[in-house]
Backbone as JSON, one array per atom type, in Angstrom:
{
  "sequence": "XXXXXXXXXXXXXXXXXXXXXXXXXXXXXXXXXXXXXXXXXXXXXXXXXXXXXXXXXXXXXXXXXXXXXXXXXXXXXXXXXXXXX",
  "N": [[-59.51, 42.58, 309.5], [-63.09, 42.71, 308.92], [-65.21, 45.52, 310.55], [-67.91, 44.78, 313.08], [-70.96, 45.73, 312.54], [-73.36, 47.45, 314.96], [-75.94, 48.29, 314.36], [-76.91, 46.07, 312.94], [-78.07, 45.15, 314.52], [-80.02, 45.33, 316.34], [-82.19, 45.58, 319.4], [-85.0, 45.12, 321.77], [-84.65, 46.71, 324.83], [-85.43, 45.09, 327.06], [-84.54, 42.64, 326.5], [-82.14, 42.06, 328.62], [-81.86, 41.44, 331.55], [-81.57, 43.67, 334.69], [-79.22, 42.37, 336.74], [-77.58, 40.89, 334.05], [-77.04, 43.23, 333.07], [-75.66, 44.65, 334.52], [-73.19, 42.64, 334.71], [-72.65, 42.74, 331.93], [-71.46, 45.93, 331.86], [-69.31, 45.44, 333.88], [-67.74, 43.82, 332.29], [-66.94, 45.52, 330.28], [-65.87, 47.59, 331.38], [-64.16, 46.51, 332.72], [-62.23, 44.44, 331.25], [-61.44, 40.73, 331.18], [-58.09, 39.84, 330.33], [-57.27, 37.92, 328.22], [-54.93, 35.74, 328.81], [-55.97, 34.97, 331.43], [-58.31, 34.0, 331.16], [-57.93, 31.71, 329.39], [-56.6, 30.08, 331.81], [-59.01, 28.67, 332.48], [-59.88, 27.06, 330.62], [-60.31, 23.93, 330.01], [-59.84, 21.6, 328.22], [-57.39, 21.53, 326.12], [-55.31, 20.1, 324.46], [-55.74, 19.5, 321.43], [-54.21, 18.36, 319.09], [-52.22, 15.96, 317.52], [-49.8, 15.48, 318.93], [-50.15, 16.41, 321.21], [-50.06, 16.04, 323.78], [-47.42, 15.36, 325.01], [-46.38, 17.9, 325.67], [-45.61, 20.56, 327.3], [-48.29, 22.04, 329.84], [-48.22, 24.38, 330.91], [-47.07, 26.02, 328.34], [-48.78, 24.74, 326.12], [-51.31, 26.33, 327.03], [-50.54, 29.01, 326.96], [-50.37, 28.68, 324.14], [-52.99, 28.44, 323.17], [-53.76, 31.0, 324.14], [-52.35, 32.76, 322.56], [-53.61, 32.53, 320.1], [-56.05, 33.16, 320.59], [-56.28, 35.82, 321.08], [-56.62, 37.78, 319.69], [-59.86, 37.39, 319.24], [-60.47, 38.0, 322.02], [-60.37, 40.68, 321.78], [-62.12, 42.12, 320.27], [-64.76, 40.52, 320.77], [-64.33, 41.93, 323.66], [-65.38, 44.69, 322.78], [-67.79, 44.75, 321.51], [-69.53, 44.24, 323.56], [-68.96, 46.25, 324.9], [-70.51, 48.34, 323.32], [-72.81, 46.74, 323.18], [-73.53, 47.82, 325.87], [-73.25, 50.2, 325.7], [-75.06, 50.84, 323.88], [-77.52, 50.52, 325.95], [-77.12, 52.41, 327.44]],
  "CA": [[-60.84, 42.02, 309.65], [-63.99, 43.74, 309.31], [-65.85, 45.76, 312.03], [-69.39, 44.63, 313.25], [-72.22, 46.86, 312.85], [-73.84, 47.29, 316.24], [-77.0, 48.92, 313.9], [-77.63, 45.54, 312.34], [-78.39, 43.97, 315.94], [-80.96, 46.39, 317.45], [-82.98, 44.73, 320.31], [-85.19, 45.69, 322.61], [-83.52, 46.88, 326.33], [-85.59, 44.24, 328.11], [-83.64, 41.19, 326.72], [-81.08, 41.85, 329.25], [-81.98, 41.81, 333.02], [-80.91, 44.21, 335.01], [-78.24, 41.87, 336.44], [-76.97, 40.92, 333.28], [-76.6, 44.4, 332.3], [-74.3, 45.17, 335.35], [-72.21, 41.94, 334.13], [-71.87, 43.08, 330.94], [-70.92, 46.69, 332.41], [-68.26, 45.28, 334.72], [-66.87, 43.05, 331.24], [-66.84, 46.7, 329.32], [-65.11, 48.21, 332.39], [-62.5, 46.14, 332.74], [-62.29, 43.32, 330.47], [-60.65, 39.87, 331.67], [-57.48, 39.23, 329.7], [-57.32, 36.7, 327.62], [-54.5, 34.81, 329.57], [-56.55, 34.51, 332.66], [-59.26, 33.18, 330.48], [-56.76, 30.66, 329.35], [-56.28, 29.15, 333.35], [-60.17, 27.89, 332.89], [-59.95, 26.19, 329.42], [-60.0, 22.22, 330.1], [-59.28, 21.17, 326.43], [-56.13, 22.07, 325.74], [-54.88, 19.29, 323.57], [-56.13, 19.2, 319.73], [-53.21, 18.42, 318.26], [-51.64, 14.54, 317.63], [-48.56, 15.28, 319.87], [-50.31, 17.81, 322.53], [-49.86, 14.82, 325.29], [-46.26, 15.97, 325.21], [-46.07, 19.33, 325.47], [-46.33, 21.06, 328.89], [-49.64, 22.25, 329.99], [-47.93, 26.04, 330.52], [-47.16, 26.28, 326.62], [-50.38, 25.07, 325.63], [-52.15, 27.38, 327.64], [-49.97, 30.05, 326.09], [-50.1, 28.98, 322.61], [-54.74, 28.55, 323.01], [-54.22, 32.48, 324.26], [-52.12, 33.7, 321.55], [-54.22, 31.89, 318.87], [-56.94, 33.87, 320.72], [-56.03, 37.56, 321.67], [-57.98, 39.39, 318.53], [-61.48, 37.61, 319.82], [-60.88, 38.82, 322.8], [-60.59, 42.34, 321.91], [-63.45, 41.76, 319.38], [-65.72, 40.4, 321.98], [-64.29, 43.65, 324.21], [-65.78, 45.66, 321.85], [-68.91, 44.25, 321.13], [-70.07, 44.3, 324.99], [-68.64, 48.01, 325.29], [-71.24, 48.72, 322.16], [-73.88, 46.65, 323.97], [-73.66, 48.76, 327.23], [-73.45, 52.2, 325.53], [-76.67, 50.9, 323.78], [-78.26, 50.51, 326.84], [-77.4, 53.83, 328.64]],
  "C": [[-61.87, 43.14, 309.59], [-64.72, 44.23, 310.45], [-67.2, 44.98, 311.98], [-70.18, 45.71, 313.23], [-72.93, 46.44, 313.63], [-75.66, 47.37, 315.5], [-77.71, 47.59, 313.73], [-78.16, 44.58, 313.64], [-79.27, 44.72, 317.19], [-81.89, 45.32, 317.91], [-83.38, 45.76, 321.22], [-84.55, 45.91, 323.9], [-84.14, 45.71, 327.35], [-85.39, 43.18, 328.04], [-82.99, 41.06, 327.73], [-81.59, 42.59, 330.38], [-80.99, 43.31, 333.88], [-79.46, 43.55, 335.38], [-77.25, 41.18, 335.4], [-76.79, 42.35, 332.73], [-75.53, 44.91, 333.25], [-73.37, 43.8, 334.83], [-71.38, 42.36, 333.29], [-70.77, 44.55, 330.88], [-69.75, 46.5, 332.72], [-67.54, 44.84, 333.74], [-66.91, 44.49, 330.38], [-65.71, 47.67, 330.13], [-63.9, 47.6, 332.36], [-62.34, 44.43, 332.37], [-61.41, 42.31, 331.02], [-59.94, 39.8, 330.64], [-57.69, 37.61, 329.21], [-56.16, 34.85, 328.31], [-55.26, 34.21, 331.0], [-57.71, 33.47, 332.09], [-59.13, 31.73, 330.65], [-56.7, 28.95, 330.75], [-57.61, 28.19, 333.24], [-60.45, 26.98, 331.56], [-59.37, 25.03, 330.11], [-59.24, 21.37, 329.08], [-58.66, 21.31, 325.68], [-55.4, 21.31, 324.49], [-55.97, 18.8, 322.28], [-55.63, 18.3, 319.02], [-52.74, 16.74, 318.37], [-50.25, 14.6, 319.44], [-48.66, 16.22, 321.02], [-50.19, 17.29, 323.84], [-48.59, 15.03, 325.47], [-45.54, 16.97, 325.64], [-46.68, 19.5, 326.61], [-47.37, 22.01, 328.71], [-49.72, 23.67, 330.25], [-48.3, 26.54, 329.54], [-48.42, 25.7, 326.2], [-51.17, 26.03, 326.13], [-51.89, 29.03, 326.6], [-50.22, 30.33, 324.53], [-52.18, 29.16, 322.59], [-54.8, 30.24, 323.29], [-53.8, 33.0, 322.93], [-52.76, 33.68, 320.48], [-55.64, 32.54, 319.39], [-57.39, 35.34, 320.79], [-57.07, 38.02, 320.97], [-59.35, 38.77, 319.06], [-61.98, 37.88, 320.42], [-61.17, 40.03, 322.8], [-61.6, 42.07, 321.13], [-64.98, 41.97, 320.7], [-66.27, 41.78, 323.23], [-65.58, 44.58, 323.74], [-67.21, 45.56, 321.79], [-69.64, 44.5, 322.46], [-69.88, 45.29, 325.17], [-69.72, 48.52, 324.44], [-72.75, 48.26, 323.17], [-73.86, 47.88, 325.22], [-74.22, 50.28, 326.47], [-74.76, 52.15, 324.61], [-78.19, 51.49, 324.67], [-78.72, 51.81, 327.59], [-78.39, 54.72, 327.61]]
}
């Protein structure tokens, strides 16, 4: 996949409150896995036959079908921050 350029998304520093800038900090610091994520997704079932299938393995299969946006996302908020400083 390609990277994002942080360049093409210059903003001023006073979009983001101070408390949203320690948020995003603390999500650059130490990013929530994507399985924990997972536990707060409601909408698990897409699929014709997802009323079947235990509510573990879905959970499992919505993370693995997610991992790279998390690190993506990672990334993108680590870029915001080191904007900021």
């Amino acid at each position: 996949m390609g990277q994002i350029s942080m360049e093409k998304f210059q903003y001023p520093g006073s979009l983001l409150s101070g408390n949203q800038h320690s948020v995003l900090q603390r999500i650059a610091e130490r990013p929530p896995d994507i399985d924990t994520i997972s536990d707060f997704v409601e909408n698990l079932q897409s699929a014709k036959y997802d009323e079947m299938v235990p509510v573990t393995l879905l959970r499992r299969l919505w993370a693995k079908g997610r991992y790279r946006v998390a690190e993506r996302m990672t990334h993108v908020v680590q870029q915001i921050v080191c904007m900021r400083q």
